[in-house]
N, C-alpha and C positions, 0 to 999 in steps of 0.2 A: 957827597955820596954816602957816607957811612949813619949821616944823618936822616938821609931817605932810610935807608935801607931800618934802621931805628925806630921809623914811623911806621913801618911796613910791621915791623915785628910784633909793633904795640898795638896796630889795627885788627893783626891776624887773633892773637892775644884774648883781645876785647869783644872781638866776633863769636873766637868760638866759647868764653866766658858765656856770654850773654845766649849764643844755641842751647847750648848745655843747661843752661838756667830752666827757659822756655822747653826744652824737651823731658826734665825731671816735673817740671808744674805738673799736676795732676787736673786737667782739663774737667770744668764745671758741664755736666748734660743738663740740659735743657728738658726736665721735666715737664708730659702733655699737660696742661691746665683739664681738671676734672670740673664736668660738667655738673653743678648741681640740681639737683631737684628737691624741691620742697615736700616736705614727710608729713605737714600737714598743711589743711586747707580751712576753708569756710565752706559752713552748712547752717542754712537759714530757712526757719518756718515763719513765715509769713501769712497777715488777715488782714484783709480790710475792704471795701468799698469801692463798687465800680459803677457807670453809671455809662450807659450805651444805647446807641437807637437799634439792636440787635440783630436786624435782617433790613437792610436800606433796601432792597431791592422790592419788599412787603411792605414797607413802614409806609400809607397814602400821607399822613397828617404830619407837619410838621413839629415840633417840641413834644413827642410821644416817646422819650427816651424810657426804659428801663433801669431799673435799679438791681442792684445783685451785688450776692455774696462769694469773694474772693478770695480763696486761698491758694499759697505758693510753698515750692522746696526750693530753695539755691543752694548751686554745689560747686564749688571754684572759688574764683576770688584770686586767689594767691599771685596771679601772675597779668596775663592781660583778658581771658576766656571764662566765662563761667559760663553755667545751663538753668535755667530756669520751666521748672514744671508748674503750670498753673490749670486749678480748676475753678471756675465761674457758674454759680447757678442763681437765675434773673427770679427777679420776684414774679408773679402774674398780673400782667397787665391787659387793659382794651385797648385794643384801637378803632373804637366805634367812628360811624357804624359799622365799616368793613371788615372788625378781627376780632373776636371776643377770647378770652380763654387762652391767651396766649403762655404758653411756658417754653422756657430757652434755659438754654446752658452751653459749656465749652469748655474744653480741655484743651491744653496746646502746650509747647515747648519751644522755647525760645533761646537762643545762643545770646549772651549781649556779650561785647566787647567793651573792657574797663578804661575811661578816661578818669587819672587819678588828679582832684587837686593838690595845690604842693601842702596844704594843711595835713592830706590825708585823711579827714574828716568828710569826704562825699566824695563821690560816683558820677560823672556823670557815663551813659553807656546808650547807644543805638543797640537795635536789637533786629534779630532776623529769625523765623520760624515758622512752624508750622502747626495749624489747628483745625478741630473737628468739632463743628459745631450743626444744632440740634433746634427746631423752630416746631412749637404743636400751634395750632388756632384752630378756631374754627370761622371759616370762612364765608358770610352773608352777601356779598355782593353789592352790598346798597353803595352807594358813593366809590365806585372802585374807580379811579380814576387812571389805572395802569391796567386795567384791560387784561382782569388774572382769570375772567369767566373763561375764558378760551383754555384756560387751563384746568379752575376746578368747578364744582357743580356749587350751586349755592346750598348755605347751610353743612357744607360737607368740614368734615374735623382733617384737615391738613396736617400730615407731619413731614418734615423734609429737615433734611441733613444734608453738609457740603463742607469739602476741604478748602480749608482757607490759607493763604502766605501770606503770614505778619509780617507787617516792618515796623516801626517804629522808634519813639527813643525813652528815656526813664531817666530819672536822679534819685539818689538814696544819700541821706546825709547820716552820719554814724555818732549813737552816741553808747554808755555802758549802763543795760549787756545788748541794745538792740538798734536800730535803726529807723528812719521813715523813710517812704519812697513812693514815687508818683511816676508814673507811667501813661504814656502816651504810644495808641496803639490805632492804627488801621488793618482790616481784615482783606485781603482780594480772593475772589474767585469766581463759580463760573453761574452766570444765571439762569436759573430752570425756564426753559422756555424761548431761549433767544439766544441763548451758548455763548454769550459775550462775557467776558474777563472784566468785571468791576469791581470798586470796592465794595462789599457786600455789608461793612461792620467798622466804627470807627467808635471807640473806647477810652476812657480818661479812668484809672484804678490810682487809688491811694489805701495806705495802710501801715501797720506798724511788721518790724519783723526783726525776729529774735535769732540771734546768731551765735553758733557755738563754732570748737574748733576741731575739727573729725580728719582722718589718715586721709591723705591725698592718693590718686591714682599709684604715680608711683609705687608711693609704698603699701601699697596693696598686693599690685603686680608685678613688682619689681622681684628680679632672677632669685638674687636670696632671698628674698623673704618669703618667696614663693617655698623654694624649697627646705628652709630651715623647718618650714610648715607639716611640712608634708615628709621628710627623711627624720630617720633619729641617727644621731653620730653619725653625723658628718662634718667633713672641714672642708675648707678653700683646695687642699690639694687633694682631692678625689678625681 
């Protein structure tokens, strides 16, 4: 009995030893994980060469592609989204007998999404966007084999414009301080004359382009810096 009663004493003892302990500990919190964002980014000017059959839906002849002069801005990078603004302006071409005098160009802007290799050293990236593209000719009639007299008179100077939805994809391999990249582009949109939704433009651009490192969103618009910008003497507890 007095040996129970011994175990008892030493159990009670050692219970509240060990409460005691646990109740002085100073309990660790559990700090939120802060989210980061990157303070800088990629910004890239880009030149180079594109080579496009310009308006498919005018083009009678086939291998009548165009040639044009391509320049771009890239703004992003850092994460998985960048933006791409390009302008295209086509050399002048014929499309005899049917097109003489042709001049074209196009602006657009394009979202790509970054697939990174594990080198780090290239891009590859689909792309999704939108453009505004611009067709002059002057239009003879002779061999038209898509039936456009119902549309325009012969000899008459055609200028026509149409919004187009890019899809496409591209790769850019990196070296220092710039890159290459090659791009693959289709245009859709709506045909004058017949209101059907086709590809109106189908594009292969290559070129070189020079990349700097420029303030990301973020830290553009971001609360402080926003207003460290714009207040004098201020601090965090205003």
């Amino acid at each position: 009995m007095s040996r129970f009663i011994l175990y008892l004493i030493i159990l009670f003892f050692s219970w509240h030893f060990s409460f005691s302990q646990n109740w002085n500990t100073p309990k660790k919190s559990l700090k939120p994980v802060e989210k980061r964002h990157a303070k800088k980014t990629n910004l890239g000017f880009g030149f180079g060469v594109t080579r496009s059959v310009v308006y498919l839906a005018r083009n009678v002849k086939p291998d009548n592609d165009a040639t044009g002069f391509n320049t771009s801005l890239v703004y992003g990078g850092s994460k998985l989204l960048r933006i791409c603004l390009e302008y295209t302006r086509y050399a002048k071409i014929d499309i005899a007998p049917t097109w003489y005098n042709i001049n074209a160009n196009t602006i657009e802007l394009n979202a790509q999404a970054l697939a990174r290799f594990r080198s780090k050293k290239a891009y590859f990236y689909p792309m999704l966007g939108v453009s505004y593209n611009t067709f002059a000719g002057t239009y003879t009639g002779i061999n038209d084999y898509l039936n456009l007299g119902k549309l325009y008179e012969k000899n008459e100077r055609v200028v026509a414009s149409w919004i187009g939805i890019n899809v496409g994809t591209g790769y850019e391999y990196y070296f220092k301080p710039g890159s290459i990249f090659l791009d693959y582009k289709m245009r859709i949109g709506l045909t004058k004359g017949t209101n059907q939704i086709n590809i109106q433009d189908v594009c292969i651009s290559a070129g070189l382009r020079f990349n700097l490192r420029a303030p990301s969103f973020y830290s553009i618009f971001a609360y402080k810096g926003t207003r460290s910008r714009y207040l004098l003497d201020t601090s965090d507890e205003d």
